[in-house]
Each structure stands twice: as C-alpha cells, then as structure tokens.
C-alpha positions in Angstrom: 72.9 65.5 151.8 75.7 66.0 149.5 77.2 63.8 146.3 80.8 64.6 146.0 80.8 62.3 143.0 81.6 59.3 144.2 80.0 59.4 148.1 77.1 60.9 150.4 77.9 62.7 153.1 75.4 64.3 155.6 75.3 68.0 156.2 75.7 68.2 159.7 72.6 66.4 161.8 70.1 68.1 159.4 66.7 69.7 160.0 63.8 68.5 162.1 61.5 68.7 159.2 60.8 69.2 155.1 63.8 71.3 153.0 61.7 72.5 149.9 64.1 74.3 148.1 68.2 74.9 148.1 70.1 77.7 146.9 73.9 78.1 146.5 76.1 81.4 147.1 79.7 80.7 146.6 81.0 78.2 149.5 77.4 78.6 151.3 74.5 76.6 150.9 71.2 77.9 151.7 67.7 75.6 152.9 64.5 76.4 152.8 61.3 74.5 154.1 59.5 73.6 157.2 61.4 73.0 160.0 62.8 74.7 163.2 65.8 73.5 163.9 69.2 73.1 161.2 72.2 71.4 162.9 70.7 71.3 166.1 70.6 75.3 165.8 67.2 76.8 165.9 66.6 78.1 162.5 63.1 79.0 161.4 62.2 77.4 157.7 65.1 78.9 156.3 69.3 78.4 157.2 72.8 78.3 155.7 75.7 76.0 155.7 78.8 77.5 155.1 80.5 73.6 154.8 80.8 72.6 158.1 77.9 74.0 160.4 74.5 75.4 160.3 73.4 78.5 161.2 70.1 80.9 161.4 69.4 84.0 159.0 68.0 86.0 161.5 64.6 85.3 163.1 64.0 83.6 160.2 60.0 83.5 158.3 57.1 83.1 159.7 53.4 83.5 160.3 50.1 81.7 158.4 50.9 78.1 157.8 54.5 78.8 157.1 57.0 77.1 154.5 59.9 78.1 152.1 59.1 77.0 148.8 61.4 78.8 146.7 65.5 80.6 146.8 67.0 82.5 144.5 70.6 84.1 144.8 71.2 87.5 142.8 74.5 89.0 144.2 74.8 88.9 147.2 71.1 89.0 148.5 69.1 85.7 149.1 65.2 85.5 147.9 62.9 83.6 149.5 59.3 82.8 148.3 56.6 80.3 150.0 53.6 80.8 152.3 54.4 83.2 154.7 53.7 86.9 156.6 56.7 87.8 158.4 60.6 87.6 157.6 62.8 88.7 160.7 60.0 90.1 162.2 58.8 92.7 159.0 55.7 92.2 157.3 56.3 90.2 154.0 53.8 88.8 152.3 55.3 85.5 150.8 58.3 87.2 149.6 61.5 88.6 151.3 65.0 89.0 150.6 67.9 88.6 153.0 71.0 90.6 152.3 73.3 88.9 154.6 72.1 90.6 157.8 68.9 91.9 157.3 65.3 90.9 156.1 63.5 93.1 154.0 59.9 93.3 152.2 59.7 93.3 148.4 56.6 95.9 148.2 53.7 94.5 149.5 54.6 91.0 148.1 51.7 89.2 146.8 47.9 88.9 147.8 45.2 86.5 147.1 42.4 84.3 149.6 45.3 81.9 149.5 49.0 83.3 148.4 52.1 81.2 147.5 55.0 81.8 145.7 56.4 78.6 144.1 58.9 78.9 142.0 61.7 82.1 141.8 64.4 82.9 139.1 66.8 85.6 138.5 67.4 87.7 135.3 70.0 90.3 135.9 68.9 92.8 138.1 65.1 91.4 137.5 63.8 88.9 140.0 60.1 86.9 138.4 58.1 85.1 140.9 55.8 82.5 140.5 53.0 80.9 142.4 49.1 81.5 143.0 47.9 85.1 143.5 46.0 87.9 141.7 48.3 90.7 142.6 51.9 91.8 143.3 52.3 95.1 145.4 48.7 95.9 144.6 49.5 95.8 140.8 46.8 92.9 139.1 49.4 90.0 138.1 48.1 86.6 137.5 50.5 83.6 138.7 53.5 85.2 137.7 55.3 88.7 138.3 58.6 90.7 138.0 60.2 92.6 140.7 63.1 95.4 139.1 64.1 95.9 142.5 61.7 98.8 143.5 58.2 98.1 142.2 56.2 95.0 140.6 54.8 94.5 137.4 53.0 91.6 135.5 53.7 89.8 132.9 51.0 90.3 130.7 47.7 89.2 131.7 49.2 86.0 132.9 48.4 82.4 133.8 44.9 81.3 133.8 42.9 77.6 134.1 40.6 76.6 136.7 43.2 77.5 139.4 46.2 78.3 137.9 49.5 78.2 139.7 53.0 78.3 138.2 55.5 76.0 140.0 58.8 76.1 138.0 60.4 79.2 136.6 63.8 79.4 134.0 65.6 81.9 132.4 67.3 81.4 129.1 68.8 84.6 127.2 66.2 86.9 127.6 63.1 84.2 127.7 61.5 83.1 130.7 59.9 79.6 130.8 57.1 79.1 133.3 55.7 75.2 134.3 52.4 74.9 136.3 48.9 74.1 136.8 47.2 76.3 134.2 46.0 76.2 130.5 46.5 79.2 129.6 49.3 82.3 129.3 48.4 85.6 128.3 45.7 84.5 127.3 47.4 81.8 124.3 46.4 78.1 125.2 49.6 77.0 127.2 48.9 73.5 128.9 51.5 73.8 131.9 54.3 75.6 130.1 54.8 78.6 128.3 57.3 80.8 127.4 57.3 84.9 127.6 59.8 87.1 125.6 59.6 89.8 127.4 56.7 91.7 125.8 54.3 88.4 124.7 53.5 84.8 126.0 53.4 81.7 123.9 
C-alpha cells in the first residue's frame, strides 16, 4: 500500500502472497517476496509498479524453496537477494541483478547446506550482501560479502555465533553497519551489530 501523507491507497489488486522487501527507482517501485501473481499479472517473487500497473521482470526467480528477501537499486540495475537458484532462467545462486531487461548472475553467488541472502546495501559502485553462507563465488566469506562488480570478497573473517546470520545492512560514509543473529565480527565480540570500516570490524 501507499501513504501519501494524509491517505492509503492500494497499489493495484496486489500480490497473491508475502512482499519481503521494496525498492524504489525513480517513479518505479519494485517488490519482492513470495508470490506469483502482481496486479493480476503473473510475476514470479519479484515485479514493478511504475504508478499505475504492475508488471513482470522477466521470468522472474526461482528454484529451491524460493523468496525475495532483499532489493537494492544502484543505477539503473536492480539487486535481488533471498533463497533462490535461477533468475530469468540463469543459474544464480541467491543473488541476481536485473538491468532493466535482462537477469544476470553475480559470480557464483553464495553457497552453504542452506544459503540466504538477507539483507543488501549499496556503496558506490560496491554492492555488500548479507545473509547465512560460508562462501561468495567460491571465496570463504562468513555472513557477509562485497561484490565490486566482477568478483567477491569478504569482509574479514566475518560473522560468527552458533549460526550466525546477518539480516540488516546500512551504509553511512564509508562504514557499513551489519544487524543479525551472531556474537561475533571479525572475530571482536559484536552481539547483533557491528560496524566495519573498511579494513576492520568493531
């Protein structure tokens, strides 16, 4: 729904099931979750409104128990991050971006007995992921990761705990801020948030 500051107004006849995450690109409006359908259109997990109807990015994401947990907008390309295998029909592990008419892999996204991204956030041309997993493109990354647009790279040694999984990500200057399950960050004693300054966690 949307608060124009003084009403609600409904966006279209919705989705047939869960939005877990929103995303805005100029006068568009992007959802993510677990549904099928957006505005009566079918749309798989993942759609846009552009203010007065719904409509599909591609094929959408799918595969394993599929849903959309995260957006991010840098430019003009649209990231996605949740529990997934496939975004318009290419392999992607958890992670995709849409450039406006095309789904793409970032790598070999993430790996674990049980991936999931959970939280996404943009810094410049840098995109950091969170979520549960033990690797990013094959590189050993704990929780958290950085994409620079062609390769992955941790953040240290990461998040760790009993079964740690970051959940909420936000830049500030050049800090990033991390909230989760875990009690630790690099290795520091972090109960559920930490910040990293680009070389160190605290």
């Amino acid at each position: 729904a949307k608060w124009d500051g003084s009403t609600w107004s409904a966006l279209g006849s919705g989705m047939n099931g869960p939005v877990g995450a929103l995303a805005v690109s100029g006068t568009n409006l992007y959802a993510g979750g677990e549904f099928t359908t957006a505005g009566g259109v079918w749309a798989t997990n993942i759609a846009k409104w552009n203010g007065s109807a719904w409509s599909a990015l591609g094929s959408g994401v799918g595969g394993g128990t599929t849903k959309v947990n995260a957006l991010a907008v840098s430019g003009s390309d649209l990231y996605a991050g949740g529990q997934f295998t496939t975004a318009g029909g290419v392999p992607a592990n958890c992670i995709a971006k849409w450039n406006g008419s095309a789904w793409s892999a970032l790598g070999s996204g993430i790996s674990d007995f049980a991936p999931s991204v959970g939280a996404l956030a943009v810094s410049g041309t840098d995109l950091y992921i969170g979520g549960r997993f033990t690797a990013a493109g094959g590189v050993p990354a704990n929780g958290i990761a950085k994409w620079d647009g062609s390769a992955w790279s941790a953040l240290g040694s990461g998040m760790g705990g009993d079964y740690p999984y970051v959940w909420a990500l936000a830049v500030a200057g050049t800090n990033l801020y991390a909230g989760g399950e875990f009690t630790k960050a690099g290795g520091v004693p972090a109960n559920g948030v930490a910040k990293w300054d680009g070389s160190a966690w605290s």
